[in-house]
N, C-alpha and C positions, 0 to 999 in steps of 0.2 A: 852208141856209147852214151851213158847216161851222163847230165849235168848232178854235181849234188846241190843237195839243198840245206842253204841256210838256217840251223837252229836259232831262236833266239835265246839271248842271255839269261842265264837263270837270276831272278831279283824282282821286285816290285814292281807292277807295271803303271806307268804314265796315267794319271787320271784324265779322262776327256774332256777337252775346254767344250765350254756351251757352243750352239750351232751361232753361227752371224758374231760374236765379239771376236777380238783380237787381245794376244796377249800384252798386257802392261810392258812399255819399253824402261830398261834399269837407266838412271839418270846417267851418264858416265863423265867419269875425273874431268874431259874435255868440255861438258856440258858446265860445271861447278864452278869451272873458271871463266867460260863467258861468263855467266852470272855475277859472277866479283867484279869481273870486269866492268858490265854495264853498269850495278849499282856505285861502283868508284867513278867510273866517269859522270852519275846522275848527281851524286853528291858532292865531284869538284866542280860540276856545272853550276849548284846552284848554292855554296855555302856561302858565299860572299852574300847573297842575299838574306840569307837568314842570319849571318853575321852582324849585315844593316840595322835590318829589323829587331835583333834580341839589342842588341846596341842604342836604337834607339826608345825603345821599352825601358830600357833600364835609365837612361838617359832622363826620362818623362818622371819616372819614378822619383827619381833623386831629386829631380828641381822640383815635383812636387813635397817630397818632404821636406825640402830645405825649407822654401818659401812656407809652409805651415808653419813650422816654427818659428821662423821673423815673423813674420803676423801677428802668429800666439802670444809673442813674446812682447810685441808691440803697444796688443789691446792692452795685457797685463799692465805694463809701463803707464798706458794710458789713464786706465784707470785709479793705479797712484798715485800718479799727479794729481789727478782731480781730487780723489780724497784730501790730499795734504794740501792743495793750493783753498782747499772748502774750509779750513784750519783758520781760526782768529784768536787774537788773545781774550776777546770777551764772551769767546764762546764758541762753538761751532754751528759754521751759517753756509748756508748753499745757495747763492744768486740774492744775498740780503734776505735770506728767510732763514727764518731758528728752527730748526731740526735738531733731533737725536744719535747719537754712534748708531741704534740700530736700524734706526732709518738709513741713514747713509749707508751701513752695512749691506742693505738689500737691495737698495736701488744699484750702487755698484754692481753686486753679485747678479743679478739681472743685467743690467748691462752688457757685463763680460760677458755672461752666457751667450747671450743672447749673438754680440759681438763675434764670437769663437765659433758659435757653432754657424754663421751665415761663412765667415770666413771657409772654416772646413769645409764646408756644402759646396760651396761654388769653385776652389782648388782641389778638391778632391773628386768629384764629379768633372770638369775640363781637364785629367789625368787620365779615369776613364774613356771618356770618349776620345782623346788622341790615341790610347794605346788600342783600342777596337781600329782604329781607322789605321794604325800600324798595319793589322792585319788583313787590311784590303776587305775588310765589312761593311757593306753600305749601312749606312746609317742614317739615312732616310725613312725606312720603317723603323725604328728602333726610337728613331722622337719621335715620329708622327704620332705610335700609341702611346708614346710618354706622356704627347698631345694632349692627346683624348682620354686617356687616361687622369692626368692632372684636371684637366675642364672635369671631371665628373667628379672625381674626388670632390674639387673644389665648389661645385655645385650644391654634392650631398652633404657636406660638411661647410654650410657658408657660416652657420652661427659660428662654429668652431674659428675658424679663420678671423672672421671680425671679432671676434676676444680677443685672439692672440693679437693681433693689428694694434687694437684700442688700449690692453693692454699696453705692447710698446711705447706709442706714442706717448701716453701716459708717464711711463718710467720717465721717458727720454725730458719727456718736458715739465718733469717732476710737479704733478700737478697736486699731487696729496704722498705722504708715507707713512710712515709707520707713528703711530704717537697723535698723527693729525685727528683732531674733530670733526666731520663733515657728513653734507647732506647730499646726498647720490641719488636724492628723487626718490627711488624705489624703499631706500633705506636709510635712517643715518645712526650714527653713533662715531665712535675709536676707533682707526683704523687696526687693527690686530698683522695683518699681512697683508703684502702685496705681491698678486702674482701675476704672471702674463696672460691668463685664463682669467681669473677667480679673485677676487679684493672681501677677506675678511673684517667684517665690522662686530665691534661688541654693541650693542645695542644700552639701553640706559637701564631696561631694569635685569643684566648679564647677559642676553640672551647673543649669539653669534648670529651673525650672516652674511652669507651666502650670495654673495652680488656682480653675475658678470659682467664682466668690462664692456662687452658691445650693447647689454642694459641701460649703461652711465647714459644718458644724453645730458645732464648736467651735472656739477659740482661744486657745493657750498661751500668750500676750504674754511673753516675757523681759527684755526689753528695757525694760518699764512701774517704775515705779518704783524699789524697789534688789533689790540681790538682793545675799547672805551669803555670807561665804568661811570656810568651817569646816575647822579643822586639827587634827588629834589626832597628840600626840606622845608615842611611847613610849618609857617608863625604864627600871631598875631599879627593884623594888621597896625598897633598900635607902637609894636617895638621899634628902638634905635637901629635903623640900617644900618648905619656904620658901625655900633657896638656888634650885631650881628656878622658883617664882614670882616671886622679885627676878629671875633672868638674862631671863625671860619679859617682865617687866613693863620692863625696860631696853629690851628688844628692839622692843614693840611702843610705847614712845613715841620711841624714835626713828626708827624708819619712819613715823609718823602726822607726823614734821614736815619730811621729807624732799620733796624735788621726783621724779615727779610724784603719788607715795604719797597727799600730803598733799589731791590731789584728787580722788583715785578711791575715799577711805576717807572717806566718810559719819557716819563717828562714829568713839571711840576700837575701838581693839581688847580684846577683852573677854576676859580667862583665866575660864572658867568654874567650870574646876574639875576634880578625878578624874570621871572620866566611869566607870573600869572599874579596879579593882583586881586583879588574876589572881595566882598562884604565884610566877609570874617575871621580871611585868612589869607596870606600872601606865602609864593613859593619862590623859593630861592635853588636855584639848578646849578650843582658843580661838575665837571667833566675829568677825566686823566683820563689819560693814554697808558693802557699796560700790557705785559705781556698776552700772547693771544691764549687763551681761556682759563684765564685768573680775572675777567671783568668781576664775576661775580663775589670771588672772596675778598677782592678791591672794595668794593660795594661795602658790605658785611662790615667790613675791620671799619669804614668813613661810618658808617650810621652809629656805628659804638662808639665811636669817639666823640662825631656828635652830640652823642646825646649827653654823657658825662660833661664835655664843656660847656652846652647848653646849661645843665644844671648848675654847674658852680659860676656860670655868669649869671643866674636867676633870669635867664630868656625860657619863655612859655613857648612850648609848643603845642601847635592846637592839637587837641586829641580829645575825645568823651570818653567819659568813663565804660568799661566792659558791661556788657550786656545782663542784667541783672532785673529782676521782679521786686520792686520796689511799690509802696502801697498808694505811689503817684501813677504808677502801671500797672495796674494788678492783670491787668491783661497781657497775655505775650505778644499780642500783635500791637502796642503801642512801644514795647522794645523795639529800640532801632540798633543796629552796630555803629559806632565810632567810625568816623571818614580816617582815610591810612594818614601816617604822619609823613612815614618816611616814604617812596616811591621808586620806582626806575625810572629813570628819564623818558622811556619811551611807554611806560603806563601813562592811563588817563588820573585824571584827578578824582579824587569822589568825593561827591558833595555832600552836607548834611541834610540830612531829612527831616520833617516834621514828623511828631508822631503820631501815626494814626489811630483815627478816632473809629470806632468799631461802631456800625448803623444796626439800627433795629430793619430787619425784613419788615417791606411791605406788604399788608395784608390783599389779598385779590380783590380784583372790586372798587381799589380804590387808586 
């Protein structure tokens, strides 16, 4: 008896898996929920710690914004005062020296800058690196090349650094500003600006420059405290001293109460006295104290006055006539110039000359 035989199904037949792999197993529903499973228990294992840590970040964060702001708010304060306590009725002075609003103006602004941004740097930088070290980052390579990094910076860039230094120091210790006169060695003139790099000077005949702060090794301030207008006026030696020192002493209190005399002179004006007695002529030397770089127009205004009351008291002042070809000189080299009358205290005197007598060349031979 025969067995039958199974046909197979009529439909598309089974494509054949390659020889050696194994078919992909489907994930199933019981697999999906281990999986929830573990990653819930991974994540109530460990939120408290991330809890900590986001907590503490945020923590770092906050007190460093707070504390920037009292800082900020601090230097600001700081720096009003000192404006306003730098405040006088006769004027505005900063440590007993006369300055300008815009001076004052930029030294402050420098200041605070300068003040705000060290503050920032160092609160905001110890923010970062607590919140890194939150994260469990060592932070022993991450200075080290800060390290090395800064050493080289600070190497390639040292002129830079000793400006900005010299600079500061300078602001801080208010050594010159804006409006001052002074001699920087390399340059002098008006100070135009002051920066933490760079100190603008006008030069005397317009010209700007250009002079950095670690350049300065010295500073002539003129413009600091007062500065002396020294005049020496020359006589005969034949005149009344005393008539001479009344027309002087007339002279010099009534300029001391004049406008705007009466505020550029710092104190009275002082007859000192014969400074130099000579053959033909004797010097009389008066000194004031005035504002710093008004000596010279101090000067200027005493010689004019001088001379006027010299005249209406009929006192001679020795002088030669200007330089002229007259048919006692017919030659130019027996013209001499006239000795000064009037002087600065700290020029020399000039003497009078004979005039020279012009030689015949000697023939060779003889």
């Amino acid at each position: 008896m025969s067995l039958p035989v199974a046909l197979p199904a009529a439909g598309p037949s089974p494509s054949p898996t390659p020889s050696g792999s194994e078919t992909p197993a489907v994930p199933t529903l019981q697999d999906a929920q281990e999986s929830a499973t573990n990653a819930a228990t991974w994540v109530e294992q460990n939120w408290s710690t991330w809890l900590a840590i986001g907590l503490k970040v945020l923590l770092v964060l906050v007190i460093a914004v707070v504390l920037r702001k009292i800082v900020l708010r601090a230097i600001t304060k700081f720096i009003d005062r000192m404006n306003r306590t730098s405040e006088s009725p006769e004027g505005i002075t900063l440590g007993g020296l006369l300055v300008n609003a815009e001076r004052r103006r930029q030294r402050s602004h420098a200041i605070g800058s300068v003040l705000r941004s060290v503050a920032s740097f160092l609160i905001l930088g110890t923010a970062a690196l607590m919140v890194l070290s939150s994260f469990q980052i060592d932070l022993a390579p991450l200075l080290a090349s800060a390290g090395v990094a800064g050493v080289a910076i600070g190497f390639g860039a040292r002129n830079l650094v000793t400006d900005f230094l010299s600079g500061v120091f300078m602001i801080l210790e208010d050594q010159y500003g804006v409006g001052d006169s002074i001699d920087a060695g390399v340059a002098s003139g008006e100070v135009v600006e002051v920066g933490l790099r760079v100190t603008k000077l006008r030069g005397d005949n317009g010209e700007i420059w250009y002079v950095r702060n670690g350049e300065i090794k010295r500073i002539g301030n003129l413009s600091q405290g007062w500065a002396t207008a020294g005049v020496d006026v020359t006589v005969r030696p034949t005149e009344d001293l005393d008539r001479v020192r009344a027309t002087l002493e007339e002279v010099a209190e009534k300029m001391a109460k004049e406008e705007p005399w009466n505020e550029l002179l710092w104190g009275p004006i002082q007859i000192l006295g014969l400074d130099s007695v000579l053959i033909d002529s004797m010097v009389v030397r008066l000194s004031a104290k005035t504002m710093p770089g008004k000596a010279l127009t101090v000067e200027r205004e005493l010689r004019w006055r001088i001379k006027r009351a010299f005249d209406e008291a009929d006192i001679r002042i020795v002088g030669g006539v200007p330089v002229a070809l007259t048919e006692e000189a017919p030659d130019p080299t027996a013209a001499v110039a006239a000795p000064s009358v009037f002087s600065n205290a700290d020029s020399p005197q000039v003497a009078a000359t004979a005039p020279i007598t012009p030689q015949r060349p000697v023939p060779p031979g003889k």
